[in-house]
C-alpha positions in Angstrom: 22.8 26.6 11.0 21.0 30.1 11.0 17.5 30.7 9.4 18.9 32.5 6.7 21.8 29.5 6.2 18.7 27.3 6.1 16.7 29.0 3.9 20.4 29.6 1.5 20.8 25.8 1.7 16.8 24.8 1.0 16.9 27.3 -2.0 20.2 25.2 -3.5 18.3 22.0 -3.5 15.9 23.6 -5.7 16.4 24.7 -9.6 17.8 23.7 -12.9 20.2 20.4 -12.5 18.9 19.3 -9.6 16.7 15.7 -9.3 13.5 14.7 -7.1 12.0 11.7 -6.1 7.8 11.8 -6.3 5.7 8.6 -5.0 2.4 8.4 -5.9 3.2 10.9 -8.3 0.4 10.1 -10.2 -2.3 12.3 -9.5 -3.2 14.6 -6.5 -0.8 16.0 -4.1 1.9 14.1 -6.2 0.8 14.5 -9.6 0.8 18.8 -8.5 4.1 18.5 -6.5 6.0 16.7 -9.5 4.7 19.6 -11.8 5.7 22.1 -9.1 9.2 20.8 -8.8 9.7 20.6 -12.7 8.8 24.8 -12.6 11.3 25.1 -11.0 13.7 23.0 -13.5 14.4 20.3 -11.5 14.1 16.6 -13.3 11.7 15.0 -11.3 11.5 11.3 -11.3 7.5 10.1 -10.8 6.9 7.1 -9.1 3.4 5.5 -8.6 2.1 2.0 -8.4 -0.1 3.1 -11.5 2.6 2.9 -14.5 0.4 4.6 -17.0 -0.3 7.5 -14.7 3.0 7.7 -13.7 4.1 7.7 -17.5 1.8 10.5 -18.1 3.0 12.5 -15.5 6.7 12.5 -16.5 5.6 13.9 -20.2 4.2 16.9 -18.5 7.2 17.3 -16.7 10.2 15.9 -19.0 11.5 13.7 -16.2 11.0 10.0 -15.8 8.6 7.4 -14.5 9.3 4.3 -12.2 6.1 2.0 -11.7 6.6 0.9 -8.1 4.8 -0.3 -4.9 6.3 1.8 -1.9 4.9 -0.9 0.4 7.7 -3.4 -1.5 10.7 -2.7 0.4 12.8 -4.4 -1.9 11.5 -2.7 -4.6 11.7 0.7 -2.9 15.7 -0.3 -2.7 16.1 -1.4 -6.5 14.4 2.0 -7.2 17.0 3.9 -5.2 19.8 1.8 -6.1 19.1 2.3 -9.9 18.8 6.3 -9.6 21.6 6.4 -8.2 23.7 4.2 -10.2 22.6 6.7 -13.1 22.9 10.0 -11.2 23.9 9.8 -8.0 21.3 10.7 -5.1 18.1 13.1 -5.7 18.0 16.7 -4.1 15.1 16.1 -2.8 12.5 13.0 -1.9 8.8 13.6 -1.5 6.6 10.5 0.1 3.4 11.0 -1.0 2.0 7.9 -2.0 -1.0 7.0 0.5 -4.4 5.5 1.0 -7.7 5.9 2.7 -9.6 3.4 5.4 -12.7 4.8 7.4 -15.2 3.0 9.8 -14.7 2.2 13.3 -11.8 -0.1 15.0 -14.2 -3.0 15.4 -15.8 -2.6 12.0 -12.5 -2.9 10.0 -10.3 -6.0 9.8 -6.4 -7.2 10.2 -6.4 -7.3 6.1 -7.1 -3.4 6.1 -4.9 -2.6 8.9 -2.4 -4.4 7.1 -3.1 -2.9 4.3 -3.0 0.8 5.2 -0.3 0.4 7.5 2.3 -0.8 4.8 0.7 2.1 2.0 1.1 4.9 4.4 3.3 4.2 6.9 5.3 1.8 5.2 5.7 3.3 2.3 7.1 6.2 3.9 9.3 4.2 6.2 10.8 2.2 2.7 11.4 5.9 0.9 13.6 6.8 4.1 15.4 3.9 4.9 15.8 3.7 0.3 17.6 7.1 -0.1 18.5 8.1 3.5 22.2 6.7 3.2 23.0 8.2 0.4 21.8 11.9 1.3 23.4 11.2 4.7 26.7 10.7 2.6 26.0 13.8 0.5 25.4 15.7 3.6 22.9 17.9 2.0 19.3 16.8 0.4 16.1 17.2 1.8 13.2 14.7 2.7 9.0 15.7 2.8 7.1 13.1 4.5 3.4 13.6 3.8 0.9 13.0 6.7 -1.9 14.6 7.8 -4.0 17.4 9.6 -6.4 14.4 11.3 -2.7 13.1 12.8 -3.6 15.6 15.7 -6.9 15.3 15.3 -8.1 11.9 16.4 -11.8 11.0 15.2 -13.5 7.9 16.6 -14.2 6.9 12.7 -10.6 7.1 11.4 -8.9 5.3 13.8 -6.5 3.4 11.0 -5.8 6.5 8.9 -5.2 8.3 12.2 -2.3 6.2 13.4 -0.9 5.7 10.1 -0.3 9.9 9.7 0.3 10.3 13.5 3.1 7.6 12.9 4.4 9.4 9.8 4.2 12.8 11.9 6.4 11.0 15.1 8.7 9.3 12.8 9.6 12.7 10.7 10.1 14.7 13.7 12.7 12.1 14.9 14.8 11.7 11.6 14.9 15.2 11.7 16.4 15.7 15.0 18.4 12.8 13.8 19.8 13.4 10.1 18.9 17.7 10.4 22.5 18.1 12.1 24.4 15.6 9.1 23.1 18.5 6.5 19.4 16.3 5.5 16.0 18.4 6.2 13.0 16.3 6.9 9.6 18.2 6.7 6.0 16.8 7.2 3.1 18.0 5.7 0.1 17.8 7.2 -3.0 19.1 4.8 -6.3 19.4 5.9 -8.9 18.4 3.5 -7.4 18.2 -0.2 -9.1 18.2 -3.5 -7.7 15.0 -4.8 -9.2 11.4 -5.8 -8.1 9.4 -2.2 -11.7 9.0 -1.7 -12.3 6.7 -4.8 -9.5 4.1 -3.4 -10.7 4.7 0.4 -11.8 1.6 2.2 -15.5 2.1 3.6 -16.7 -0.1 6.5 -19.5 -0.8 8.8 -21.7 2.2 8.9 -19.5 4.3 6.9 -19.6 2.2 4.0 -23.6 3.4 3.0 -24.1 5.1 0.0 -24.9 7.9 1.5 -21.8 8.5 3.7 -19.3 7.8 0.6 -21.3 10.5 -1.7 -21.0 12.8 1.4 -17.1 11.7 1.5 -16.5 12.2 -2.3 -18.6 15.8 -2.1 -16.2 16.9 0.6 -13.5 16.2 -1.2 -14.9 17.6 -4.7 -14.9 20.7 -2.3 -11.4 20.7 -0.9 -8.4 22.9 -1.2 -6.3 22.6 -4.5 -3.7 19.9 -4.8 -1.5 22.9 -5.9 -1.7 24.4 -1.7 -0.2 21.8 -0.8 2.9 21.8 -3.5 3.8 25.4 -2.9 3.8 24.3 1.0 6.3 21.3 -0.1 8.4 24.0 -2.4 8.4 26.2 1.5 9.1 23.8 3.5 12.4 22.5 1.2 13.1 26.2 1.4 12.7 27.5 4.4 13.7 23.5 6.3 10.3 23.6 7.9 9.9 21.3 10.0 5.9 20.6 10.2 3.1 22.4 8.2 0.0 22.2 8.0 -2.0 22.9 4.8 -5.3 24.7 5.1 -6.8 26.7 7.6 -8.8 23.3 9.1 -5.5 21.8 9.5 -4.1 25.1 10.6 -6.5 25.6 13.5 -6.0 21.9 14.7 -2.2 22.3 15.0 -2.3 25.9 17.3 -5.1 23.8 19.2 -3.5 20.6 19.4 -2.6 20.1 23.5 -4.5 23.4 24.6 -8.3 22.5 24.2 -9.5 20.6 27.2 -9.6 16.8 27.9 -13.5 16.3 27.4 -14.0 19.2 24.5 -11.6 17.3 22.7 -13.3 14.1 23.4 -16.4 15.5 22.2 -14.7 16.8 18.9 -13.3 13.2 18.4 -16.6 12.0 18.7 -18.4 14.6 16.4 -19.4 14.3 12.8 -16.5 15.6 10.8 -18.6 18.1 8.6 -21.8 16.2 8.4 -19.9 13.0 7.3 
């Protein structure tokens, strides 16, 4: 398909009549792509872990709330299932819903690999494998999978968050080369440091779990971008079938650099303080 037939067929998924699937629609990124999404008249169905949140969510937009744990597999199918008993399947399918783990490989244990690994890659893995047959038999629908602008930028005290969004950034690249040619976009989205409340649920260990290092955490993010950036760049990339974009001009820089910069600089840059934190 050309540009323009992309752009034509992105711009149809979008709009009055036409349905969306949130996760962790419930605040952040989610809670401001949901909203974005129901701007532009679409019903958008708000799925978090946090029913209340979700709940409130979906009276701001007029859609509907599911309370559901994207790590649950099973639950992730009875979600689909029952959507599309009602309506068929959604337009469009954003996996948001993710988590936060910092500290050092040998300071952090099975129980939070396990844990972040289900959350963010999992979850990501359940809202593919959930709708993907049924957009693959609609031939048309698009899917955003959210990772992250540290997925190409390895730091020695993120190992676990790392792999989980480098995963998520591998994995969407391959359905789209896979589903892209049956008529299904697949987009990640890769911000860079995002206003949002991730910090407040992150997982802190060994040295990075002082009081100090989690106010310095929580003030970076006080001081991020807007949760809205990264909407509109969801809203493009459905538009324009984009297949990776990054959010913010630290996530920017990191993707045009990603391969170019030297072996040991970029050691040295893994190794570094990531903004006095």
């Amino acid at each position: 398909m050309s540009r323009a037939g992309d752009v034509a067929a992105g711009c149809s998924l979008l709009g009055s009549g036409r349905r969306a699937v949130v996760t962790g629609a419930g605040s952040g990124i989610g809670r401001a792509t949901a909203l974005a999404l129901a701007a532009r008249g679409m019903h958008v169905v708000a799925v978090d872990v946090d029913g209340p949140a979700a709940e409130s969510v979906a009276s701001e937009t007029g859609g509907e709330a599911r309370t559901v744990d994207v790590a649950d597999g099973a639950a992730m199918d009875a979600l689909a299932a029952a959507l599309m008993d009602e309506s068929g399947a959604p337009d469009v399918v954003v996996n948001n819903a993710g988590v936060g783990l910092t500290g050092h490989f040998l300071d952090t244990t099975e129980a939070d690999w396990r844990w972040i690994l289900e959350i963010n890659l999992g979850g990501v893995i359940n809202g593919c494998r959930a709708f993907g047959p049924a957009l693959l038999q609609s031939g048309r629908g698009h899917v955003v999978n959210l990772s992250s602008g540290l997925a190409f930028a390895p730091r020695a005290t993120e190992p676990a968050y790392v792999t989980t969004k480098a995963a998520v950034l591998a994995l969407s690249q391959c359905l789209r080369a896979d589903w892209g040619p049956r008529g299904v976009g697949v987009s990640a989205i890769c911000p860079g440091v995002i206003r949002t409340a991730i910090a407040s649920s992150t997982r802190f260990r060994g040295e990075r779990a002082t009081a100090e290092s989690i106010t310095r955490v929580r003030r970076l993010f006080s001081r991020g971008h807007p949760p809205e950036l990264v909407a509109e760049a969801i809203i493009d990339a459905v538009t324009r079938n984009r297949p990776v974009v990054p959010v913010g001009i630290e996530a920017r820089v990191g993707w045009l650099l990603r391969g170019v910069v030297p072996g040991r600089l970029a050691d040295r840059a893994a190794r570094a303080s990531l903004l006095g934190i």
